[in-house]
C-alpha positions as CSV (number, residue, x, y, z in Angstrom):
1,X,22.2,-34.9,4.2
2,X,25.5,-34.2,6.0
3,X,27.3,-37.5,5.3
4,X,29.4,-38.2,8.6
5,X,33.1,-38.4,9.7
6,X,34.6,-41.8,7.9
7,X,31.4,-43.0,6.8
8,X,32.8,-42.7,3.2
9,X,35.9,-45.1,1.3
10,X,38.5,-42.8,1.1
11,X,38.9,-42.8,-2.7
12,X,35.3,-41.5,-2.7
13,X,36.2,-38.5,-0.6
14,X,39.5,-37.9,-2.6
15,X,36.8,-37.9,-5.5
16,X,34.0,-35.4,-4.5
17,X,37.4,-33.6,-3.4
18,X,38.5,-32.8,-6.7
19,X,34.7,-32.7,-8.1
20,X,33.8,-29.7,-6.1
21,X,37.4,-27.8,-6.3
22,X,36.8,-26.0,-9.7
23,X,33.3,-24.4,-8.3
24,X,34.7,-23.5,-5.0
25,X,38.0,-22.1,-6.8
26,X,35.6,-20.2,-9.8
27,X,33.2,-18.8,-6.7
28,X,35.7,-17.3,-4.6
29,X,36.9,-15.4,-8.5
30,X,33.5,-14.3,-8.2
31,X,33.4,-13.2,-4.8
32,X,36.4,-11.3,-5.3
33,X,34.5,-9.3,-8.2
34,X,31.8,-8.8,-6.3
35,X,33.5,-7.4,-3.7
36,X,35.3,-4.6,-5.9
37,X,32.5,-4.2,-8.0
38,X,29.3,-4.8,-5.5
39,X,30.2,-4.1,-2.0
40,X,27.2,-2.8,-1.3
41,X,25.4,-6.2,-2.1
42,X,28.2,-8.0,0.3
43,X,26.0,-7.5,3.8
44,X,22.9,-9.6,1.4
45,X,25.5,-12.3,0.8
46,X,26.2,-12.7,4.3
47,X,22.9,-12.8,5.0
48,X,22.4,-15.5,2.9
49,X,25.4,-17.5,4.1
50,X,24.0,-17.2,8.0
51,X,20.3,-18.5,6.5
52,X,21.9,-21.3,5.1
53,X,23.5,-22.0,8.2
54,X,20.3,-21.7,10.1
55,X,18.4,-23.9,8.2
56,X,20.9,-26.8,7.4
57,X,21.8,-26.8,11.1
58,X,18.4,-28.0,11.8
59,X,18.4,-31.9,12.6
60,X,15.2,-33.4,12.1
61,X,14.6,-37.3,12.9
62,X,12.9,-38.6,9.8
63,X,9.8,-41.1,9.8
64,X,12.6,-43.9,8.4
65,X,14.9,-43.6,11.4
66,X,17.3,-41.2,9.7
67,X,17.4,-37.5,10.5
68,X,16.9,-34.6,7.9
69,X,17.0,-31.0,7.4
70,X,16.0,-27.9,4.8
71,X,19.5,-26.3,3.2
72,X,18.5,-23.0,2.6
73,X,20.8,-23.1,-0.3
74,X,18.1,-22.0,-3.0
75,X,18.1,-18.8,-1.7
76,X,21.4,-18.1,-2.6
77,X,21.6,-19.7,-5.6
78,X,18.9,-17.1,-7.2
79,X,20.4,-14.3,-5.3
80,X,24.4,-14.7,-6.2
81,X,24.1,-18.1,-8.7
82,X,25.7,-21.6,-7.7
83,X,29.0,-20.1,-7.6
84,X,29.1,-17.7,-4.6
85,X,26.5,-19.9,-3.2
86,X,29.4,-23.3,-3.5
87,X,31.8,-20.6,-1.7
88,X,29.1,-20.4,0.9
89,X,28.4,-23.8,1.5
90,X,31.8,-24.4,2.1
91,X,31.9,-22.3,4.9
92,X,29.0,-23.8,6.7
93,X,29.7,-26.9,6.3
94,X,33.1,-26.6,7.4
95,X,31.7,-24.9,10.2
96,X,29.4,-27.3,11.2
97,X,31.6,-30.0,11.1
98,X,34.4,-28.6,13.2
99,X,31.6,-27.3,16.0
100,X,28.6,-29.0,15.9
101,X,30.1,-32.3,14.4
102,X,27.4,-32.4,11.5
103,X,29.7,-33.9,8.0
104,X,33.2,-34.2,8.7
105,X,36.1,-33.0,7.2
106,X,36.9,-36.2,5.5
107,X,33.4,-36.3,3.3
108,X,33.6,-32.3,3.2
109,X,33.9,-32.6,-0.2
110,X,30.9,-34.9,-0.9
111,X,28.6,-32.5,1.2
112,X,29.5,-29.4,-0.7
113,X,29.1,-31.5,-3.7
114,X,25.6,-32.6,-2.8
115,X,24.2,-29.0,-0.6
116,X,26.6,-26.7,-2.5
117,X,26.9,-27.2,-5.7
118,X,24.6,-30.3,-7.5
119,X,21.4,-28.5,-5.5
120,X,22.1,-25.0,-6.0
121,X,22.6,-25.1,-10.0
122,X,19.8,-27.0,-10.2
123,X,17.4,-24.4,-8.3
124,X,19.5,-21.8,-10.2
125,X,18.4,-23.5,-13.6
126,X,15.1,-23.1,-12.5
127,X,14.5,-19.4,-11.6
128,X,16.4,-18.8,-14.9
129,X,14.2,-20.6,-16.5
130,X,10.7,-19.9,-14.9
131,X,12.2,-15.8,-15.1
132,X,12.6,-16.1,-19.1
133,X,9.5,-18.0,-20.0
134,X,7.5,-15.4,-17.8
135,X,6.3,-17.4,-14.9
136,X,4.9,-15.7,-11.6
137,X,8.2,-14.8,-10.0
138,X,7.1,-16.3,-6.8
139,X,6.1,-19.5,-8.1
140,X,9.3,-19.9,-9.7
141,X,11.2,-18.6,-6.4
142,X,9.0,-21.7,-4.9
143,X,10.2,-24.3,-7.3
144,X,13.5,-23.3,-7.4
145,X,14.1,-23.2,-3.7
146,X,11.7,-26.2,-2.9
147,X,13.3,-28.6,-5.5
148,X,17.5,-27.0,-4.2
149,X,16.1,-28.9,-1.5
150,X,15.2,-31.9,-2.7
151,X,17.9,-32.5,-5.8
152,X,20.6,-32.4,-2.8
153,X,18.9,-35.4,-1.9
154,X,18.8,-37.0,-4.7
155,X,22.9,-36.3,-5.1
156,X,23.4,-37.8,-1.6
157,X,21.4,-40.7,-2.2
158,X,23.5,-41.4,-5.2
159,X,26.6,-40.8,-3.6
160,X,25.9,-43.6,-0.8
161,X,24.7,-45.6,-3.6
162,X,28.0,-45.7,-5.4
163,X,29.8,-46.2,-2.7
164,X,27.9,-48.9,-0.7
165,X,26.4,-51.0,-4.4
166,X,24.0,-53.7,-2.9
167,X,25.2,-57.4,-3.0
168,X,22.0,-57.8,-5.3
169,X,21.2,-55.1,-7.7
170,X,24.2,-53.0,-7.4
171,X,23.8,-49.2,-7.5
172,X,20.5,-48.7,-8.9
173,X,19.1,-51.1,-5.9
174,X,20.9,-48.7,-3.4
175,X,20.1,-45.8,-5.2
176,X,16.5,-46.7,-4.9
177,X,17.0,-47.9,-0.8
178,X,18.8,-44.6,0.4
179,X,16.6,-42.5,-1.5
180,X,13.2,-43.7,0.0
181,X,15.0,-42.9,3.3
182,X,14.7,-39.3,2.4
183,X,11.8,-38.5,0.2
184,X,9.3,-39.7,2.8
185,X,10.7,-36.7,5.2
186,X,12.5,-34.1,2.4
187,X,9.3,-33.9,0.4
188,X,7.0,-32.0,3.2
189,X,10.4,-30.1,4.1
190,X,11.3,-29.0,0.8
191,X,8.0,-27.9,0.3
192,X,8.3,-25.6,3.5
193,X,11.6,-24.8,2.5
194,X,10.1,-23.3,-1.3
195,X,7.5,-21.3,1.0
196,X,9.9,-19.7,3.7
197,X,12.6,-18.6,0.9
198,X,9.6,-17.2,-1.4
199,X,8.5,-15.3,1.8
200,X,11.7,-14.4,2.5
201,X,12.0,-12.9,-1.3
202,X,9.0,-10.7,-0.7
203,X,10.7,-9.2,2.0
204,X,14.2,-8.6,0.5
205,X,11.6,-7.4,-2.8
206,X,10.1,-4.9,-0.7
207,X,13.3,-3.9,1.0
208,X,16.0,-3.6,-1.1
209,X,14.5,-4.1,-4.5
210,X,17.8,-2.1,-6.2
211,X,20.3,-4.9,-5.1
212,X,17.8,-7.3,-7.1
213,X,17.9,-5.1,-9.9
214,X,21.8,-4.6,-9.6
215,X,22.5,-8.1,-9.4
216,X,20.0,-9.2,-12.3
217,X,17.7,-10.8,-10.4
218,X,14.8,-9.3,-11.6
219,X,14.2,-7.0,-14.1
220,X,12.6,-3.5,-13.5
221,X,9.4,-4.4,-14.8
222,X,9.0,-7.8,-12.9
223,X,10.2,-5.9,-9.6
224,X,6.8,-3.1,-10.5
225,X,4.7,-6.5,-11.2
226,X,6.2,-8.2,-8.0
227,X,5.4,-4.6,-5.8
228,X,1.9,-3.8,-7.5
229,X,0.3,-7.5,-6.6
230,X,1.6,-6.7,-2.8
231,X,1.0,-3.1,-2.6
């Protein structure tokens, strides 16, 4: 997913640029608030920041000659929303491409886009939605987190795609070429991906169920649901 150092037309990374400011600038207003209102839910946030470094640092070769890897983003999109979790995207990816030359500085903007902010609203969509209709919170944390995965995908795919049109086809033809890359190795990942975060929910469920509650993840009755089927 991490789109190398000058791999992208400058005009397109001026663009993604100025895409992705607002949601960085509205997430660190958030994470401001939180920390005055929630410090207490700051050491989760972290937490969540390191797991999405963990994950997306991960380089998998791919069965099409590429290399992949899970984002880990879903998890913080349910916990904190997409904004907190654009602020820590940002970071990571910033991070990995000053020290383990993953991105680049220059198509910053286009990954945070695509692993920040596209993936993460999506997967946040999702667990608001699943939560509201009543769905088994687990199978919604799964959905979520699995399809965070994939949409960031989807968003790079398209990204390539406007920037490098075929010669017969244009976008759509591209679009289609760079996203057959991916889905034949994201799939299987971001299905792992959906199961290690909904494990990973469990945990934080059984651990600190009040931040949850606090933070309006769940709501008191779906945290005594959640406990009673793993009592």
């Amino acid at each position: 997913m991490h789109i190398m150092e000058g791999f992208l037309p400058l005009y397109w990374c001026i663009f993604w640029s100025i895409i992705s400011f607002p949601f960085v600038a509205y997430g660190v207003y958030l994470l401001k608030r939180l920390a005055g209102e929630h410090r207490d839910t700051l050491p989760l946030l972290a937490v969540s920041g390191a797991f999405i470094f963990v994950l997306s640092s991960l380089k998998l070769p791919s069965v099409t000659g590429s290399c992949s890897h899970p984002t880990g983003t879903g998890l913080g999109a349910i916990l904190f929303g997409p904004f907190l979790t654009a602020i820590l995207g940002v970071i990571v990816l910033l991070y990995q491409a000053v020290f383990l030359a993953h991105g680049g500085l220059t198509t910053l903007g286009a990954n945070v886009f695509s692993m920040a902010i596209a993936g993460p609203f999506l997967g946040y969509g999702i667990y608001r939605g699943g939560k509201a209709i009543g769905l088994n919170t687990f199978v919604t944390i799964f959905l979520a987190a699995a399809l965070t995965d994939l949409f960031t995908y989807v968003i790079t795919s398209l990204q390539l795609a406007l920037a490098f049109p075929a010669q017969m086809g244009g976008i759509i033809t591209s679009f289609t070429t760079f996203a057959a890359i991916f889905a034949l190795t994201q799939i299987p990942l971001a299905i792992m991906e959906g199961i290690i975060i909904a494990l990973t929910f469990k945990h934080i469920i059984q651990a600190r169920a009040d931040i949850l509650l606090r933070l309006n993840v769940l709501t008191p009755d779906q945290v005594k649901k959640v406990q009673e089927s793993i009592a």
